[in-house]
N, C-alpha and C positions, 0 to 999 in steps of 0.2 A: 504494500500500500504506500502511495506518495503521501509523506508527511506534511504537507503542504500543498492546499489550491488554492489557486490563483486566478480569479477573474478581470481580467486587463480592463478598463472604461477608460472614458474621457476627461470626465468630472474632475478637478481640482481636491476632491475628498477622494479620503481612504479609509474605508472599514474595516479597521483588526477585528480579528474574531483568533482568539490564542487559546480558547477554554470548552469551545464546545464541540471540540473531537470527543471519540468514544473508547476508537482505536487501542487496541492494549497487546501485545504479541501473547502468544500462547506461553513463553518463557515465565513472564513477570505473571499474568493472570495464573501462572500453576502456583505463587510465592504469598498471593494478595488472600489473607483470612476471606470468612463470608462478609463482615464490615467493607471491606477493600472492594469488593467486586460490586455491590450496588455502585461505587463511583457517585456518590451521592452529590459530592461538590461538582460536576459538570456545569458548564452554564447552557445549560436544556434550552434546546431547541432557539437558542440563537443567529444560527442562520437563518432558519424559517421567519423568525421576526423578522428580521432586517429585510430579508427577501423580495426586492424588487422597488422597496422605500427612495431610492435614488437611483434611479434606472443604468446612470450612467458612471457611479463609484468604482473604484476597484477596492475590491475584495479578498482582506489576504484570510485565508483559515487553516485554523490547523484540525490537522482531519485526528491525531493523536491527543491521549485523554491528559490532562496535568496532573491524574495518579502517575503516569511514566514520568513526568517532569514538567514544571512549570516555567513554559517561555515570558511569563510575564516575573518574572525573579531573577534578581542578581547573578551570574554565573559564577561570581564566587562563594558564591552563598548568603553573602553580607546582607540580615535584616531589612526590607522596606521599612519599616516602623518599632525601631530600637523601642526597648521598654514594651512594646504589647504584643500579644499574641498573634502570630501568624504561622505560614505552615511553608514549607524549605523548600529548595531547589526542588528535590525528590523528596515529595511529602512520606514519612512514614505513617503521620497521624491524619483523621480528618477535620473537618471543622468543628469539630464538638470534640478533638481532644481526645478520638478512640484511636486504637491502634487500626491499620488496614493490611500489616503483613502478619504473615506465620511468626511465629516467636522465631529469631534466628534468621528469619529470609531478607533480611531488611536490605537493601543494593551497600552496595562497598562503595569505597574509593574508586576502584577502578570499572565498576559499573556504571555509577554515578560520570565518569569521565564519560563514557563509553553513549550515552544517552546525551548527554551533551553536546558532542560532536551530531549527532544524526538527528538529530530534535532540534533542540533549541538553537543549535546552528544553521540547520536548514529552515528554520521558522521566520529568523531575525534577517538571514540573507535574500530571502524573499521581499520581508517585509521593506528592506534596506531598496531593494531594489526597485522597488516600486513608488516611493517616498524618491528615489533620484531620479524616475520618470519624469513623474509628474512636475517634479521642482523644476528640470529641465525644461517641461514643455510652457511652466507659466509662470514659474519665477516664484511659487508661493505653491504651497501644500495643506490640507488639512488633514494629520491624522485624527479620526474617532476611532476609539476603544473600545469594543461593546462588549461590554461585563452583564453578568445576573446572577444574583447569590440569593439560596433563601435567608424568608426574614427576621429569622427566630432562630440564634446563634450564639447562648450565651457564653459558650467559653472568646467568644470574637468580641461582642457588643452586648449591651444592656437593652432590651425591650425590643421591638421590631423597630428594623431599619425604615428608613426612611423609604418613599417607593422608587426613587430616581434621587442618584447619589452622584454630585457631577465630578472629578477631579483635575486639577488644571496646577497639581503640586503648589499651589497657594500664591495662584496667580502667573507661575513661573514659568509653564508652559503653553501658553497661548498670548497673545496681545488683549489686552484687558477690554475692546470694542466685541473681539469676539465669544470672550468670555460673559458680555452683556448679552448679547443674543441668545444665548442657553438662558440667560436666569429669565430676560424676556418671553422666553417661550414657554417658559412653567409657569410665570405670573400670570399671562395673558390665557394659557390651557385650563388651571385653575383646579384640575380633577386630581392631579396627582401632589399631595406634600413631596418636598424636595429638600437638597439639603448643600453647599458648596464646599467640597475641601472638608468634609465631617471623617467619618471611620475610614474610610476613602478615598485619598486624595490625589490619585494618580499613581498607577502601579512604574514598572524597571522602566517599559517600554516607556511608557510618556515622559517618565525623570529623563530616557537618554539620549531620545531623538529629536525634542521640543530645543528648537532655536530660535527663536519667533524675532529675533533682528535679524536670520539669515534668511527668514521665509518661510519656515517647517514650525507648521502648531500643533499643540496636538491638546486633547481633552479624552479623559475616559467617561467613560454612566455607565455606572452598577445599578443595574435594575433591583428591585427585590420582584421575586419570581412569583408571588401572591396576585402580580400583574399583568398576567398573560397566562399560569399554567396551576397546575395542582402540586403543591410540595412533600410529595408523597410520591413511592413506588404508586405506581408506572411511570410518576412524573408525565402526567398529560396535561397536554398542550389546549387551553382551552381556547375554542373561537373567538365564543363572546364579549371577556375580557384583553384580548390579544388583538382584537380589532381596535378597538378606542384606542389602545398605547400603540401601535400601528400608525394610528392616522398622527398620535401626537407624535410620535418618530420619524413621520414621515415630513411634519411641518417643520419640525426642527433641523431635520438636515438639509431640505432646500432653502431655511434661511440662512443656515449657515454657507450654506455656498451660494448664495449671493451674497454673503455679505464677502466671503475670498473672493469671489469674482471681481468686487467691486474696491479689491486691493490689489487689481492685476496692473 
């Protein structure tokens, strides 16, 4: 399986989607406890959201699950958010803090190396390349991030998250005009609370690639998944909530590319 697809567009925006592979080789799923194997932390059915919302974006995915590894973390493993809880390069535990391997199966050094190179290498050199497309072809870029986690995590956060969590590392990754346009778009939508730079403020990707005096912005949204799906085995995808955040997904990334167009 390609660890990476790629749908080339026109649009000045680019849709990371780093989280909602499934992907697992038969090696690591023989290692992964029963906890491991639900995959519980996926960000479900994220492409299908996105799915057509900007006809003319490209779209990087990783078709592989972030229990093998996570392309949105440090590749030296170095903490996103020193002082609280989060889950590693190569998550042993899940979001609640449970184990997900056999007692002993946990990946090495030299596996951890090993998944590095063929993942999160092949994920980022994608991503990489298509962020120089685009900057190429118009001088300015918008990566968006599209995260969704459930909403009820307390080894992570206190209470239910917020339903749209935007991150822009605290202003640092996007020009602050475009970073009004997102908050403008929750204001004026009005259905969903929202939250800027809260438990969330921009994962590896956005801290490494956001230059926003060279032209490359970038912003993540952590959905909470209360807003389109069921947070529960089968994790299903539900229409009737998935349409309204749909259309509001949808208003919001062609405002944001016009408003990068209208920085061309």
């Amino acid at each position: 399986m390609n660890p990476v697809e790629v749908f080339e567009g026109e649009s000045p925006v680019i849709l990371g989607q780093p989280h909602g592979g499934t992907f697992i080789p038969a090696k690591v799923a023989s290692q992964f406890n029963a906890n491991g194997l639900k995959i519980a932390d996926t960000d479900w059915h994220i492409h299908r959201l996105y799915k057509g919302l900007l006809p003319q974006a490209t779209v990087v995915q990783a078709t592989f699950n972030r229990y093998l590894i996570d392309v949105n973390r440090d590749p030296s493993g170095k903490s996103l958010y020193p002082g609280l809880v989060t889950t590693e390069l190569c998550p042993t535990l899940d979001f609640e803090g449970q184990d997900i391997y056999n007692k002993g199966a946990e990946p090495d050094a030299q596996e951890i190396e090993s998944r590095l190179q063929t993942y999160h290498t092949a994920y980022h050199a994608a991503l990489l390349e298509q962020l120089n497309r685009i900057k190429k072809k118009y001088g300015i870029v918008l990566l968006f991030d599209c995260h969704s986690i459930r909403s009820y995590l307390p080894n992570l956060f206190e209470g239910a998250l917020p339903e749209l969590n935007l991150g822009t590392n605290n202003g640092k990754s996007c020009d602050s005009k475009i970073e009004k346009v997102a908050i403008d778009m929750c204001e004026k939508d009005g259905r969903y609370n929202y939250v800027l730079n809260g438990r969330f403020n921009g994962g590896w990707t956005t801290r490494t690639y956001a230059n926003p005096e060279y032209g490359i912005h970038c912003i993540q949204l952590e959905i909470a998944q209360r807003t389109y799906m069921d947070e529960f085995v089968p994790w299903k995808f539900c229409e009737d909530r998935a349409e309204k955040l749909q259309l509001y997904l949808k208003n919001l990334l062609r405002e944001l590319e016009i408003k990068i167009k209208k920085c061309l």
